[in-house]
N, C-alpha and C positions, 0 to 999 in steps of 0.2 A: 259533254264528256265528263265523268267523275271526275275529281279533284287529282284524283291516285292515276288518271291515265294520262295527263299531260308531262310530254314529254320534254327535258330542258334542252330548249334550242341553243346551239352554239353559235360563236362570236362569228362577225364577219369573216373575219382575217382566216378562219378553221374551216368554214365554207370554202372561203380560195384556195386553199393548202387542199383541199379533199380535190374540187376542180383540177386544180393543176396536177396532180401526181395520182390520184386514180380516174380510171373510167371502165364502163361495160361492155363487154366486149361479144355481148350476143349469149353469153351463158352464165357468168358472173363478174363480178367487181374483181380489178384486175391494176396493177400499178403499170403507170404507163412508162416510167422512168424505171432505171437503176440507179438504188441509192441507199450506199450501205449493207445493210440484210434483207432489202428489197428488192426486186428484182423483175424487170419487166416482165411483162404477161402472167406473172404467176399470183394466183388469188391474195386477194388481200385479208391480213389478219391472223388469228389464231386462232384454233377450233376451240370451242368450251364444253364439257362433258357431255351438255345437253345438246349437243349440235351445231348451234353457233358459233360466226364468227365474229370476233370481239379486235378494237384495236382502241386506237389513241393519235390524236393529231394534235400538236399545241397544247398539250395535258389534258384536251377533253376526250372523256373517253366516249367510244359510239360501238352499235355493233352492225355488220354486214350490212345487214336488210335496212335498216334507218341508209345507210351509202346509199345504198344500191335505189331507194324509195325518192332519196334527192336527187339523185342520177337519173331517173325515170321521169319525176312529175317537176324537177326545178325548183322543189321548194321544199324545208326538213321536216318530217314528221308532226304533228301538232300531239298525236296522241299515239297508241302503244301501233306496232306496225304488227299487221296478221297475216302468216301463211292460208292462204284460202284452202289447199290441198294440207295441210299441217307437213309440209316437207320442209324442214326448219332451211335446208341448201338449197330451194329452188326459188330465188329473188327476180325472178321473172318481172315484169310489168302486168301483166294479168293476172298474177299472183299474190299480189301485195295489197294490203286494201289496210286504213285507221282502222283502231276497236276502242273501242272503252274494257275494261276489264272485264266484264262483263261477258261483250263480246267477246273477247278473245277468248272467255273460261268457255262459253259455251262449244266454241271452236276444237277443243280439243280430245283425242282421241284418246280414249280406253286403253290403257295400257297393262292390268291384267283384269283378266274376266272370263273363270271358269266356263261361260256359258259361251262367250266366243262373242256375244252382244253386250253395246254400251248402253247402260239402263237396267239390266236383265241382272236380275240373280237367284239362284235355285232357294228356295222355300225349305227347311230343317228337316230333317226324316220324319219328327215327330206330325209336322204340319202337312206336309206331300200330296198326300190323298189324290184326287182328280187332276189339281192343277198344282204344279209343283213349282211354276216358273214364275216372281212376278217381276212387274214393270215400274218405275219410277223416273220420274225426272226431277230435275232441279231448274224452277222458273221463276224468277222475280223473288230470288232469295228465298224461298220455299222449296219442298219437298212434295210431287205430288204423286198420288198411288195411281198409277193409270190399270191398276188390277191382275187377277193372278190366270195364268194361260196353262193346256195341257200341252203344249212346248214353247222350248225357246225358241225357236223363227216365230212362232205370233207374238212371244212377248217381245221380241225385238221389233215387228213390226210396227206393234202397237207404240212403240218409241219411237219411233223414224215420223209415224204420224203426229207424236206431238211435241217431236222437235222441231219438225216443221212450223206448224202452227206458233210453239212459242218463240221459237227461235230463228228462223226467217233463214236469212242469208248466211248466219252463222252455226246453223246447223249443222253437226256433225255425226256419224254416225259410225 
């Protein structure tokens, strides 16, 4: 894993403190106790803009998905933890998987995109002509032109095909 995706593991004693006072309870990370402004059964943490939930045990601080990834496999994170479906709230077991940055970057989803596809952008009035739609990804820290389409469903196609190819399991579309 890159340098940038190791994640800093916490002390024993912050491990035992997470053990004893939360657990999973079939849908998320949940305090098993009441104590203080915590409160049995109800999720753990505090929501962060981006969707995540963020807390703190013995000053260090951790977010949801890292709990919830020791609560599943028994042992803390090594490297960045990835939503496989990109649903930042569903810390499933089957959901959760290491990434390097990498991974993770390729993992995620399009957030605005005129054309409705990730990769896909409409071509200038001035250029338009036949094919007005091209295709591009991003692999191995490069840019590659996968070419220009007379719509966007082939140019998004033609992305899906090689985000597959470059990007494996972490392909998103």
């Amino acid at each position: 894993m890159a340098p940038s995706s190791i994640v800093k593991q916490p002390p024993a004693e912050v491990l035992a403190a997470i053990l004893a006072k939360m657990e999973w309870d079939g849908r998320e990370v949940v305090w098993k106790v009441t104590q203080g402004r915590c409160i049995a059964g109800k999720p753990v943490g505090t929501l962060e803009p981006l969707g995540y939930r963020k807390g703190e045990t013995l000053g260090f601080r951790w977010r949801v998905h890292q709990v919830a990834f020791f609560l599943h496999f028994g042992r803390w994170p090594e490297a960045i933890v990835d939503h496989k479906d990109g649903d930042t709230t569903n810390n499933r077991e089957d959901n959760l998987r290491e990434a390097d940055d990498y991974g993770n970057a390729r993992n995620a989803r399009s957030y605005s995109n005129s054309t409705g596809f990730k990769g896909v952008s409409r071509l200038s009035e001035k250029r338009k002509l036949k094919r007005p739609f091209k295709a591009e990804i991003m692999a191995d820290g490069k840019r590659h032109s996968l070419g220009c389409f007379e719509t966007a469903e082939l140019a998004g196609a033609a992305y899906r095909e090689a985000a597959k190819k470059h990007h494996g399991e972490f392909a998103a579309f």
